[in-house]
C-alpha positions in Angstrom: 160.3 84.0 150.9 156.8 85.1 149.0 156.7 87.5 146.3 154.3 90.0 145.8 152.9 92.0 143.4 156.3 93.8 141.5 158.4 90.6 141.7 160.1 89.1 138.8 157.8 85.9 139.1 154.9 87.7 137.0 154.5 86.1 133.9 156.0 82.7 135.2 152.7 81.2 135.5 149.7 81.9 133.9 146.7 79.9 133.7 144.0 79.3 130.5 142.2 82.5 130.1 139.5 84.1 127.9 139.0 83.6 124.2 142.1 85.9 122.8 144.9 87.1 123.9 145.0 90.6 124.4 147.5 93.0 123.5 149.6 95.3 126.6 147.6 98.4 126.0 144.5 96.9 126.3 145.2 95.1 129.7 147.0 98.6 130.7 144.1 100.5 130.1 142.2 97.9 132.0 144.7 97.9 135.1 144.0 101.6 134.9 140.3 102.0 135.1 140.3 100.4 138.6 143.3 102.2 139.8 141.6 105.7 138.6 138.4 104.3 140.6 140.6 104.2 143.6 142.5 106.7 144.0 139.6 109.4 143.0 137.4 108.5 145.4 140.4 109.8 147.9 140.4 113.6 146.9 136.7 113.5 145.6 135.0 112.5 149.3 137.8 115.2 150.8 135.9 117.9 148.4 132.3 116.7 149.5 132.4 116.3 153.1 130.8 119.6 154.4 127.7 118.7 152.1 128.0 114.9 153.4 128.1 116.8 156.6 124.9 118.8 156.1 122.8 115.9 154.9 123.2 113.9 158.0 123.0 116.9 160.7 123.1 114.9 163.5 126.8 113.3 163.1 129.5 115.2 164.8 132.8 116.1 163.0 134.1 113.0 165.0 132.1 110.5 163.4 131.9 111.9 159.9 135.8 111.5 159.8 135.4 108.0 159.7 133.7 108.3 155.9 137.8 109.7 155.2 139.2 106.8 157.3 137.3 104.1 157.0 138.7 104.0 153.8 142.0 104.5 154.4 142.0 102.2 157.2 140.7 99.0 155.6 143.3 100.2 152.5 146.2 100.0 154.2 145.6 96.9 156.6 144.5 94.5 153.4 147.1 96.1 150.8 150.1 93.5 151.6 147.0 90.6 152.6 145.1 91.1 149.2 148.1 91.0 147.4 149.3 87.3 148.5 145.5 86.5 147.6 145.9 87.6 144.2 148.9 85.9 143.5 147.8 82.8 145.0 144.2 82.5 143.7 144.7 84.6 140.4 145.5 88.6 139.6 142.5 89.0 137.3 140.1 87.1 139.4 141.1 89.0 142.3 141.0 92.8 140.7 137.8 91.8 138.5 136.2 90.5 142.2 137.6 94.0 143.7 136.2 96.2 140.7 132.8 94.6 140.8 132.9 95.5 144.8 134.0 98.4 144.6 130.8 99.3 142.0 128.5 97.6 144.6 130.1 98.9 147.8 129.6 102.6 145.5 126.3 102.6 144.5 125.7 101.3 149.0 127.2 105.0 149.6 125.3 106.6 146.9 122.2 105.6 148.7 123.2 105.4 152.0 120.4 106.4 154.6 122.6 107.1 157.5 126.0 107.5 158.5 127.2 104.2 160.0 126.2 102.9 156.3 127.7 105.4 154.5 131.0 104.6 156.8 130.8 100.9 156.4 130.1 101.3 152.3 133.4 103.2 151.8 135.3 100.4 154.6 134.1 97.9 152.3 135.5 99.8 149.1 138.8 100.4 151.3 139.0 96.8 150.9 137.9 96.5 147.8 140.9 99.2 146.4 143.2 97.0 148.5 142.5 93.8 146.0 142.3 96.6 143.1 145.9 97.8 143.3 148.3 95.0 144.0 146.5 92.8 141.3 146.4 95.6 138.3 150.2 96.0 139.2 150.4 92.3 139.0 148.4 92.4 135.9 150.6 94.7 134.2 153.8 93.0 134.7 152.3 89.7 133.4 151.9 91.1 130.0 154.6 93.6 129.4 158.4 92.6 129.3 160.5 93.5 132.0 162.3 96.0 129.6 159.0 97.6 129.6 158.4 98.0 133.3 159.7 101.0 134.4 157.7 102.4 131.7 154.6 101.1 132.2 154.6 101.8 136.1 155.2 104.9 135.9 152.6 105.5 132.9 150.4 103.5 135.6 151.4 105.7 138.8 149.9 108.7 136.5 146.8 107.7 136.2 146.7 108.1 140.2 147.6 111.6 139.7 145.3 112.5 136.9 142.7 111.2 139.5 143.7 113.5 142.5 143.6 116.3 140.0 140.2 115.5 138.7 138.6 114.3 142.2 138.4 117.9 143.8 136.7 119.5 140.5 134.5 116.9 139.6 133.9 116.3 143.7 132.7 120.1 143.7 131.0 120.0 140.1 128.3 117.0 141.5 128.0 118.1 145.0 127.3 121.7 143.8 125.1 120.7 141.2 123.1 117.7 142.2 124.4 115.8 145.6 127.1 115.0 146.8 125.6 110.6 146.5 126.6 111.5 142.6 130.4 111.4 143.5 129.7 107.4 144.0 127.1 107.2 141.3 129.7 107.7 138.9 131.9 105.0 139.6 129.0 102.3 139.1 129.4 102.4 135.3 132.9 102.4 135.1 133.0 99.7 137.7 130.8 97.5 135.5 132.4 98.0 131.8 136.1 97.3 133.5 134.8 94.1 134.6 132.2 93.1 131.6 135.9 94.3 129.5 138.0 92.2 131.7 136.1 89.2 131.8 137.0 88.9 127.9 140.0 89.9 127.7 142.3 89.5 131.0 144.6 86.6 131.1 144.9 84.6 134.6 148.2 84.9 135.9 149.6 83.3 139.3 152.9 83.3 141.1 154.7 80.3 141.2 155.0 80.0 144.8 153.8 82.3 147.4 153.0 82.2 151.4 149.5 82.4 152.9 148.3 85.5 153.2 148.3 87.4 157.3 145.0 87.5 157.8 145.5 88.1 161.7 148.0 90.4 161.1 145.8 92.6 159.2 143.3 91.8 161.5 145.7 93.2 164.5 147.0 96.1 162.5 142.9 97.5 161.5 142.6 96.9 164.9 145.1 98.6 166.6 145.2 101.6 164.7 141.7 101.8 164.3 141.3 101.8 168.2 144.0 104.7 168.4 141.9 106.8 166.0 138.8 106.0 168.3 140.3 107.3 170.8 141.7 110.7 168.9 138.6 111.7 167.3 135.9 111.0 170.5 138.1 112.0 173.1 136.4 115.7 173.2 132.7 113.6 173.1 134.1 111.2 175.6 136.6 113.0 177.7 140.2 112.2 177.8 140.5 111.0 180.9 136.8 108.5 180.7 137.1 105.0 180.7 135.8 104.9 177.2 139.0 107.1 175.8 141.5 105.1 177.7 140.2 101.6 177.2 140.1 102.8 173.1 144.2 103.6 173.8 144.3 100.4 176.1 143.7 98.1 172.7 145.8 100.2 170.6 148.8 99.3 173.0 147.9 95.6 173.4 146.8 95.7 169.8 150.4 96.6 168.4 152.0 94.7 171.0 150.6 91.6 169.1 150.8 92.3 166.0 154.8 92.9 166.7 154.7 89.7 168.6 153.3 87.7 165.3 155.6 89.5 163.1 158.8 88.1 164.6 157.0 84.8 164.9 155.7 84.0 161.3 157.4 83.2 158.1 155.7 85.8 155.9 153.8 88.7 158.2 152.3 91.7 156.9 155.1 93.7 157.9 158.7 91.8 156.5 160.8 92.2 159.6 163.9 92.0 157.0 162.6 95.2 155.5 162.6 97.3 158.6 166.3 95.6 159.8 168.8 98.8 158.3 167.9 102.3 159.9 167.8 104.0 155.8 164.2 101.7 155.6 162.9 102.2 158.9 163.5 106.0 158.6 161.5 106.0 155.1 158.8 104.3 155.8 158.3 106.7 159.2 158.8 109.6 156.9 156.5 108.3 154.4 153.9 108.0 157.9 153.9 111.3 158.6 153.8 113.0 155.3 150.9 110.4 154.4 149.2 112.3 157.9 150.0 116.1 157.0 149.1 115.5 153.6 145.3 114.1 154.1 145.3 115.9 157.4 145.3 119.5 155.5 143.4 118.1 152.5 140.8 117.9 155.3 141.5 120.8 157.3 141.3 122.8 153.7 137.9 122.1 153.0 136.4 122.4 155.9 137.4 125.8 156.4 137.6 126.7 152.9 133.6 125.9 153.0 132.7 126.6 157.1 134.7 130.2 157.4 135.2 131.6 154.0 131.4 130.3 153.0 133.0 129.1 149.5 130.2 126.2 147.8 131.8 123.2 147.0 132.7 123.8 143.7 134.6 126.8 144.9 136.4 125.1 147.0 137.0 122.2 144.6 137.9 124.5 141.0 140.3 126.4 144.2 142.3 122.8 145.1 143.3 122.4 141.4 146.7 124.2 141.1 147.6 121.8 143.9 147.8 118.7 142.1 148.7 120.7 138.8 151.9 122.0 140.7 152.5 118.5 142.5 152.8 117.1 139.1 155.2 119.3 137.9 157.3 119.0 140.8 157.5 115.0 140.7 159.0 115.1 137.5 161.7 117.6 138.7 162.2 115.8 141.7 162.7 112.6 140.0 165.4 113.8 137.8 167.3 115.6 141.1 166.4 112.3 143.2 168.2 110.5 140.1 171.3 112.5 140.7 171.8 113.2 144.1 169.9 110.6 145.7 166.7 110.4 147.6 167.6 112.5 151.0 167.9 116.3 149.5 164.7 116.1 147.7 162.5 114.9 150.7 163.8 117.5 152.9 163.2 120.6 150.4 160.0 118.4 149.5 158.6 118.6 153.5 160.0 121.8 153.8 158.2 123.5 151.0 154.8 121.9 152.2 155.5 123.0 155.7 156.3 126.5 154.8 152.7 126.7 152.2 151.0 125.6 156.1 152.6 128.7 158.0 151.7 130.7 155.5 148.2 130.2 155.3 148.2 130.2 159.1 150.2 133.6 159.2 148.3 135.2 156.3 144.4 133.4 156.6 141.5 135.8 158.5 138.2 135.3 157.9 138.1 137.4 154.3 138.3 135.0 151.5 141.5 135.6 149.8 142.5 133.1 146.7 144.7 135.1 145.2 147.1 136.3 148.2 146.6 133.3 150.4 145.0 130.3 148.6 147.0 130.4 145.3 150.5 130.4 147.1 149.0 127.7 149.4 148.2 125.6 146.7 151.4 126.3 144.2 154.2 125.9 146.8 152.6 123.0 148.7 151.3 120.6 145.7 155.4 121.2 144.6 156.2 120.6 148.4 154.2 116.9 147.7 155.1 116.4 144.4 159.0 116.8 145.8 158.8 114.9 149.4 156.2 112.1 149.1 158.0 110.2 146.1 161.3 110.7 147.0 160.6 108.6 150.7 158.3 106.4 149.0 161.0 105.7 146.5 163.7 105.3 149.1 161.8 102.9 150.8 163.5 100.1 147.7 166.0 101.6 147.0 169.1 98.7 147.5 166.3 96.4 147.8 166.9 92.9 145.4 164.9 93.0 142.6 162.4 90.5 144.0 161.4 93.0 147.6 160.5 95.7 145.3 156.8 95.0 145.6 157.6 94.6 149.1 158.6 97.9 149.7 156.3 99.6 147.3 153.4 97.6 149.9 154.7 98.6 153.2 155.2 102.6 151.7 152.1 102.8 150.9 150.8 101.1 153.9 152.7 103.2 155.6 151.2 106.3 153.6 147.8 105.0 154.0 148.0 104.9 158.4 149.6 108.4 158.3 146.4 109.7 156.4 143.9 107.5 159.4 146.3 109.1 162.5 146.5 112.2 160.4 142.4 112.7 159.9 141.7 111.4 163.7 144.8 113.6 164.9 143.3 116.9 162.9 139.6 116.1 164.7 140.6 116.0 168.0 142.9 119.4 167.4 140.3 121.7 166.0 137.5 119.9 168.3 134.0 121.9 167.6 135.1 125.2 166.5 134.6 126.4 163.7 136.8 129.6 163.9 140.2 130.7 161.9 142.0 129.8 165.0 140.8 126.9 165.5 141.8 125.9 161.4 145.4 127.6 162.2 146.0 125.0 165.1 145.1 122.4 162.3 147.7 123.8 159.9 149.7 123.7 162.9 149.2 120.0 163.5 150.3 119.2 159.5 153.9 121.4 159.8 154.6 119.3 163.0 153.9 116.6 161.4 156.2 117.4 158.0 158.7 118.7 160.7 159.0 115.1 161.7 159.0 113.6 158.2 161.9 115.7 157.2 163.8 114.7 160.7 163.4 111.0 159.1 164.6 112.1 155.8 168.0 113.3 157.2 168.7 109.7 157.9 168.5 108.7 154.2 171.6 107.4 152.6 172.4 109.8 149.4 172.9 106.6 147.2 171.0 107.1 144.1 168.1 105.1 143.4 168.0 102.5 140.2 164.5 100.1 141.1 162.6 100.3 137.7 159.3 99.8 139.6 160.1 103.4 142.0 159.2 105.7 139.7 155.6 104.3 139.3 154.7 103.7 142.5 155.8 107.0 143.7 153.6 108.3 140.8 150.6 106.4 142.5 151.5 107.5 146.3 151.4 111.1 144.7 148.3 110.5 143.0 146.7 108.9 146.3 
């Protein structure tokens, strides 16, 4: 069986590299730059989408979702693909190559001149965070002992939460101020120091052995659930019942019926049959779905009333989000400790039920007056604790009693897993609020999220309560918190 990023086989093999060797903290601090690229440019696009909206007045809230999902979409179907490629053709070849298009793919949306550029731009940086991630973890675990793992994962799983802090103030501080095209200016730069950096000082490293990659697969998977997010978000456009909308739910079906069909038929798929055998991972990764689609779903559903009823600017709105990810942050910690103890089950429920109950709030509490302190505040406080609670603990119980060489594996499918929920979440919010623009229309949105956490804490009644102990959990539900 292949290994993938997270596997014990990092630091096996490595190949000549630059001029010196350089010390962990340098290639760390590398690994980090891309991953802060990434997972900003989640939360930061959230903050600027009624302004991206504005600028291109002819697009319909249908179409401008796929800025949010093209993203997402391209992430989550090349995660597991990427991640063979880098450990097959080289972890630092492969995240310098996914850096340096991630810059160029950046400075395409910073100038795009219409939306179906803009869209494919920020597809094309989907894929290029999809190289970035499994080769920085890859990276990491090459030059740091496996003492040091736990660690340095979960030092590397913060820098994803430092960025979804950052992305909603800084999103609202350049869209305010200048446009909202600065939000990809400012990764240029940083895109091209990590890789001028990296190109002296990141050793190769390759695994030892390792299966070809599932192109197809991925292929299928973008396919299928792309076509079912079609079909969600132009289904008021189109009609629900016109041939356009059903043949869009027509490939879906075949689409997944495929992709299941290659799975049982290929010796290293992008979905590891072995992984989904036991009922514990099958319910995690569902949970982890779900959660993945409230949680982008209302990041979403936020702004766009936030900014379309309550008139806030985009900084408003942005400065507003912060206690969010401040609270989430807390939480995590708190959670990890009580996850530690009694296992991962009683944390994911209180996690989606705290979330949940931040949504009905809102929609019991929300009328058209701008309220921070009395509705927004609470919001934020109760439902970044809510994330910072649910989303690690499934991510994490996605590995637990996993052998030490499927923890990568795990961690992949998770936030795979994470990554559909926030496509079906997005196209699933469009086609409930549809064109209006009114509080009730925003309360049937916050609506749509508590169903959905509903369902993810249904799932996380079927976790075992067997304490987790995989070193490489912690970080990477750091990074699914921070994405």
């Amino acid at each position: 069986m292949s290994q993938l990023p997270g596997s014990p086989s990092y630091g096996l093999a490595t190949a000549t590299a630059p001029r010196a060797r350089p010390g962990p903290g340098v290639v760390f601090w590398l690994a980090a730059a891309g991953t802060f690229l990434a997972y900003l440019d989640v939360t930061i696009v959230n903050i600027a989408f009624p302004d991206i909206a504005r600028d291109f007045e002819g697009a319909d809230l249908g179409a401008l979702s796929w800025v949010v999902n093209a993203y997402a979409l391209a992430f989550a179907a090349l995660l597991v693909v990427l991640g063979r490629v880098a450990d097959r053709a080289g972890r630092r070849l492969v995240y310098l190559t996914g850096v340096a298009l991630f810059a160029a793919s950046s400075a395409v949306c910073a100038f795009a001149p219409s939306v179906g550029v803009l869209i494919a731009a920020r597809a094309v940086q989907g894929i290029a965070a999809a190289a970035m991630i499994p080769a920085a973890l890859g990276l990491l675990l090459a030059a740091f002992p496996p003492q040091r793992w736990a660690a340095v994962i979960a030092g590397w799983g913060a820098v994803g939460s430092v960025a979804a802090a950052l992305g909603p103030p800084i999103g609202g501080l350049l869209s305010d101020g200048a446009s909202w095209r600065w939000i990809f200016v400012i990764n240029i730069p940083v895109g091209i120091a990590t890789v001028f950096v990296g190109l002296r000082w990141l050793r190769e490293s390759r695994a030892a052995e390792t299966a070809r990659p599932d192109v197809q697969g991925a292929i299928l998977l973008a396919g299928a659930t792309g076509a079912l997010a079609l079909g969600l978000v132009q289904g008021h456009t189109w009609g629900w019942t016109s041939a356009a909308t059903l043949g869009a739910f027509a490939v879906a079906v075949v689409g997944g019926l495929l992709l299941a069909r290659r799975t049982r038929r290929i010796a290293a798929p992008i979905f590891e049959p072995a992984l989904l055998r036991s009922r514990w991972s099958r319910a995690a990764n569902a949970g982890t779905l779900a959660f993945g689609a409230a949680l982008f779903a209302s990041q979403l559903c936020a702004v766009l009333f936030a900014t379309g009823v309550w008139g806030w600017s985009t900084l408003e709105a942005g400065l507003a989000a912060v206690p969010g990810p401040v609270a989430s942050a807390f939480a995590a910690t708190l959670g990890g400790r009580w996850a530690s103890r009694s296992g991962p089950r009683p944390v994911a429920i209180a996690g989606a039920a705290l979330f949940a109950a931040s949504l009905v709030w809102v929609m019991l509490t929300v009328t058209e007056e701008p309220n921070f302190l009395g509705v927004w505040l609470p919001y934020g406080l109760v439902g970044g604790a809510g994330i910072g609670l649910g989303l690690p603990a499934l991510i994490g119980a996605t590995a637990t009693g996993l052998p030490p060489a499927r923890f990568a594996t795990g961690m992949a499918l998770a936030t795979t897993a994470r990554q559909l929920g926030a496509v079906l979440g997005v196209a699933l919010l469009v086609a409930v609020i549809g064109p209006g623009d009114s509080v009730g229309a925003y309360q049937q949105g916050f609506a749509l999220c508590a169903a959905a956490l509903a369902v993810a804490a249904l799932f996380a009644t079927q976790l075992k309560t067997e304490v987790a102990a995989a070193p490489a959990v912690t970080g990477e539900a750091a990074v699914a918190v921070g994405g």
